[in-house]
C-alpha positions as CSV (number, residue, x, y, z in Angstrom):
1,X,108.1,66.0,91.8
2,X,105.8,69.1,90.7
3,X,105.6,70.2,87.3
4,X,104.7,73.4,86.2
5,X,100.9,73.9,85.8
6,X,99.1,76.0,83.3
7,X,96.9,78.8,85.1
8,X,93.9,79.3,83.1
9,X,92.9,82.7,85.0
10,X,96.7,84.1,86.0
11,X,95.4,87.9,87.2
12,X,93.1,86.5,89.9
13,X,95.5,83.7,90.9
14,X,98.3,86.8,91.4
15,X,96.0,88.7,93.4
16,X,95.4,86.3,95.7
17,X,99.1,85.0,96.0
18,X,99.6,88.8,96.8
19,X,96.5,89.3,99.2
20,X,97.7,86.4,101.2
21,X,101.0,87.2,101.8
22,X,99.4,90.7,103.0
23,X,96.7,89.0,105.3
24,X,99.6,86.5,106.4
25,X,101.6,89.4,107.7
26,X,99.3,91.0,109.1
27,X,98.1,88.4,111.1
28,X,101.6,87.4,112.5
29,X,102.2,91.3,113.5
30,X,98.6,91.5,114.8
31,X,98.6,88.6,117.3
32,X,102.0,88.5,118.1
33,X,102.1,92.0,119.3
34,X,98.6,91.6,121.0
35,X,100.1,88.4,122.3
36,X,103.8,88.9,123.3
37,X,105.2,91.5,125.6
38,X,107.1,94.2,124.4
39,X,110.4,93.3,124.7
40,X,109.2,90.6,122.3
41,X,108.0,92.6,119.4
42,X,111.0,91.9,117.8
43,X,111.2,88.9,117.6
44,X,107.6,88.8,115.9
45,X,108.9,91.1,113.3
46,X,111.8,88.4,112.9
47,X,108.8,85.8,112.4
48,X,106.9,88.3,109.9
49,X,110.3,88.9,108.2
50,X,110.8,85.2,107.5
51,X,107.1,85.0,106.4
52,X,107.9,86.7,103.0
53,X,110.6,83.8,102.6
54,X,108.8,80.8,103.1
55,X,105.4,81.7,101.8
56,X,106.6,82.1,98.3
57,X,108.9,79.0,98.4
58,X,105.6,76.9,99.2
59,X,103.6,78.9,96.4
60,X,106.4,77.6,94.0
61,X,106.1,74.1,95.4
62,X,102.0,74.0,95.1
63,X,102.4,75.3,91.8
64,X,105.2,73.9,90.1
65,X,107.6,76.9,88.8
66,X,110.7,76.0,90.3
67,X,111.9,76.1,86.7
68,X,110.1,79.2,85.8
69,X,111.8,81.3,88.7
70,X,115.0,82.2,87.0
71,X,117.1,81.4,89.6
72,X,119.7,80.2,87.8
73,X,123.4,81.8,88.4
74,X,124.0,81.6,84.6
75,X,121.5,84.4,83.6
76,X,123.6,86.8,86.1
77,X,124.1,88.9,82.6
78,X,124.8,93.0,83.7
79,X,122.7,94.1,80.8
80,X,121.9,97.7,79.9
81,X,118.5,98.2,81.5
82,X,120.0,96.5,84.6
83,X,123.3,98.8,84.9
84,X,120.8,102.0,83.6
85,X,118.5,101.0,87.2
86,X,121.5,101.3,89.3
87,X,121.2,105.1,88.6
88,X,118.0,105.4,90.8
89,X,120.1,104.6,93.8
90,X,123.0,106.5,92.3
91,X,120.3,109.4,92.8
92,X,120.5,109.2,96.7
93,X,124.5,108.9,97.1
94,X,125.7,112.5,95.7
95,X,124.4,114.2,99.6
96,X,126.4,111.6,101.4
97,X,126.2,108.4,103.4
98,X,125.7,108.0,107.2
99,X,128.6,106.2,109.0
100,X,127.6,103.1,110.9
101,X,129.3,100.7,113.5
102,X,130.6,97.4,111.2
103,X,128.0,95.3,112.9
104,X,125.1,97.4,112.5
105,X,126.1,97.6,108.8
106,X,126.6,93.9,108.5
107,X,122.8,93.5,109.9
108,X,121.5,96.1,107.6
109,X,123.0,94.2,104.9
110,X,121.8,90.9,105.8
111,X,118.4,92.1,106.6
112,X,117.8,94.1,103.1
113,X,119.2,91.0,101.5
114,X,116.5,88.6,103.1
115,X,114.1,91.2,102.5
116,X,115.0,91.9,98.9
117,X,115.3,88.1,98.3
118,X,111.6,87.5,99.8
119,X,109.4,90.3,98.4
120,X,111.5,89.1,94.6
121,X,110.8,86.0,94.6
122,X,107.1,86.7,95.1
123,X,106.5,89.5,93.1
124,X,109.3,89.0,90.6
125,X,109.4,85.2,90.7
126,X,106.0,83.0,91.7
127,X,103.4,86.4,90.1
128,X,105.9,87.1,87.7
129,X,105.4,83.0,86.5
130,X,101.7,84.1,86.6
131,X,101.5,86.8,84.6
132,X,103.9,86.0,81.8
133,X,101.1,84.8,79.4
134,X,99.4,88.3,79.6
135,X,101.3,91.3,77.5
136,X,104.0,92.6,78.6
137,X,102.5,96.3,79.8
138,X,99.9,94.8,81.9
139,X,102.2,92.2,83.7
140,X,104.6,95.2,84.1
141,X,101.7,97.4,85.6
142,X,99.9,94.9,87.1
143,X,102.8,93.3,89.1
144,X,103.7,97.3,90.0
145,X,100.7,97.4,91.3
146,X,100.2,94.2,93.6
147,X,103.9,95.2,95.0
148,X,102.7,98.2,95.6
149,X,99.5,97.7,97.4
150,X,101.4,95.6,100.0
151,X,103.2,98.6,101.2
152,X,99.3,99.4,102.9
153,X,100.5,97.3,105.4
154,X,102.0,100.0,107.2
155,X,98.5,102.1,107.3
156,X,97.0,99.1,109.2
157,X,100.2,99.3,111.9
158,X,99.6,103.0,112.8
159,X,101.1,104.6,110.0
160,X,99.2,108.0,108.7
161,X,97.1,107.0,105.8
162,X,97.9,109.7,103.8
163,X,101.5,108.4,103.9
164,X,101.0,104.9,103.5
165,X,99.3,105.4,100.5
166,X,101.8,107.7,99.2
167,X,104.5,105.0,99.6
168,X,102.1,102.9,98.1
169,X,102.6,105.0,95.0
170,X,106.3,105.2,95.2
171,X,106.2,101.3,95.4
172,X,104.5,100.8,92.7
173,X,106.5,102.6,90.3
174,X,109.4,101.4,91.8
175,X,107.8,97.6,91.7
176,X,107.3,98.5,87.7
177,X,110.8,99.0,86.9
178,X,112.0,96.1,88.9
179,X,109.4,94.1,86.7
180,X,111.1,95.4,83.4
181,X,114.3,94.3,84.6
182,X,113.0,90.7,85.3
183,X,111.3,90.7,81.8
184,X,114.5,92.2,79.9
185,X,117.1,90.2,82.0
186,X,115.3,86.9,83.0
187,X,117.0,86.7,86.0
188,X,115.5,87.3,89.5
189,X,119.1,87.4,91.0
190,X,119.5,91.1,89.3
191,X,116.5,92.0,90.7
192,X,117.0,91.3,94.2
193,X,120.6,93.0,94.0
194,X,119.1,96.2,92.6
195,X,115.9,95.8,95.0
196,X,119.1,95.7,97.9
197,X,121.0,98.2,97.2
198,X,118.4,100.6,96.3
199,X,117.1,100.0,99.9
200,X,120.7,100.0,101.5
201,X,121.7,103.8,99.5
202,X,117.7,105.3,100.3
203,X,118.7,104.7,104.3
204,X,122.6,105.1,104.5
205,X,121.3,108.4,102.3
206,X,122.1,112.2,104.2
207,X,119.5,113.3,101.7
208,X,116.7,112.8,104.4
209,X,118.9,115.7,106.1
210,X,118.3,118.2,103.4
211,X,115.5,120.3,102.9
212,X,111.7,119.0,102.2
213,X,111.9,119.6,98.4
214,X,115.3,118.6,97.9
215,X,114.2,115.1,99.2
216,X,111.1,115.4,97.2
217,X,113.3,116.3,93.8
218,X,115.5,112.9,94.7
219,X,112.8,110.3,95.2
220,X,110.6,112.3,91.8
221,X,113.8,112.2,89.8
222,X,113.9,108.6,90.7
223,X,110.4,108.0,89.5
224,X,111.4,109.4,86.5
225,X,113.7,107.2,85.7
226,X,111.7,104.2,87.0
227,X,108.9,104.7,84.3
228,X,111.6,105.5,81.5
229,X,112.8,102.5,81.7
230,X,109.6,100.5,82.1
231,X,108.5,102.4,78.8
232,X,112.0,101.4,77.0
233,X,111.3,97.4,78.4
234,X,107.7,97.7,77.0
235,X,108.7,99.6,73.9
236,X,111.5,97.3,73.1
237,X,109.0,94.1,73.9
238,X,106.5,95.4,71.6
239,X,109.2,96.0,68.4
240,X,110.2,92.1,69.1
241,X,107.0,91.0,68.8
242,X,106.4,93.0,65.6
243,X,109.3,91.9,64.0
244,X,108.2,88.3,63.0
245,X,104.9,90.0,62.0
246,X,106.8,92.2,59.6
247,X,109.0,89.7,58.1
């Protein structure tokens, strides 16, 4: 059985947990659609998809954090900064929601919940684990920022670059908040059911429908949001660790 381990140098260590889950998928997209015909690309993405699952679970393994991930069903707590997050995708629901045949639902579903699950528990679980010993801004930033830069993955498979690295941007803000909410919660649970449905209300939106800067005012009133409750996380994390001082 595997015990936690110490990490004497935890920002390099998260950078290269995040760099090779980037080279990993890139690689399986790559060759398999080099490799497979057409009419196979799917399941590639399928193989990609599950990629994001297992390469975490064998990072906790090698390193030891089961314990450390917070997957516990007892910290399910719906605390304040966790029910305030849940207004970002409140932000996309006012335009209306696309209708969808029950099975297509059910697959969105169960796709942004493997999807939500996988990117967490690597971000927000095994770097999270890493980056606890530094303060709590620069684990917030830092692990915004790694979660971010994987979203380049779509410049290397034909996306504009330009537009990759805007959603890079997006992402990372968004990766931020999601960060705060591990930190202020402890539980990775809440953070791939916000991750979920912040996904599931940004497709099912109409918004996309409405004009340029009405779409624009929805995903920058989002960011707004995002980085007012990082700042609240941070600010209420650096009046804890004062308050010993000051006693």
């Amino acid at each position: 059985m595997h015990t936690s381990r110490n990490i004497d140098s935890p920002i390099p260590f998260a950078i290269a947990c995040a760099v090779g889950q980037f080279l990993l998928t890139i690689a399986i997209l790559k060759f398999g659609f080099s490799l497979a015909a057409p009419e196979a690309h799917g399941k590639v993405k399928l193989i990609a998809f599950a990629s994001t699952i297992i390469y975490p679970l064998v990072l906790a393994q090698a390193f030891g954090m089961w314990q450390r991930l917070a997957l516990g069903l007892n910290r399910i707590r719906l605390e304040p900064v966790f029910l305030a997050s849940l207004s970002t995708a409140a932000l996309f629901l006012p335009w209306g929601l696309r209708s969808a045949d029950n099975g297509k639902l059910l697959s969105d579903f169960t796709i942004q919940l493997f999807n939500a699950f996988g990117e967490e528990l690597l971000f927000r679980g095994v770097i999270f684990a890493l980056l606890l010993s530094l303060p709590v801004w620069r684990g917030i930033v830092l692990n915004g920022l790694l979660f971010g830069a994987m979203h380049l993955i779509h410049g290397f498979m034909g996306t504009d670059w330009k537009t990759a690295c805007g959603q890079m941007l997006v992402t990372s803000v968004c990766g931020m908040m999601f960060t705060a909410v591990r930190y202020r919660t402890g539980s990775l649970w809440l953070c791939v059911i916000l991750h979920m449905v912040l996904n599931l209300c940004m497709m099912y939106s109409k918004v996309q429908g409405a004009a340029g800067s009405t779409v624009l005012l929805v995903e920058r009133g989002a960011n707004v949001i995002e980085l007012a409750l990082v700042a609240w996380v941070i600010l209420a994390a650096r009046r804890t660790a004062a308050a010993p001082a000051a006693a």
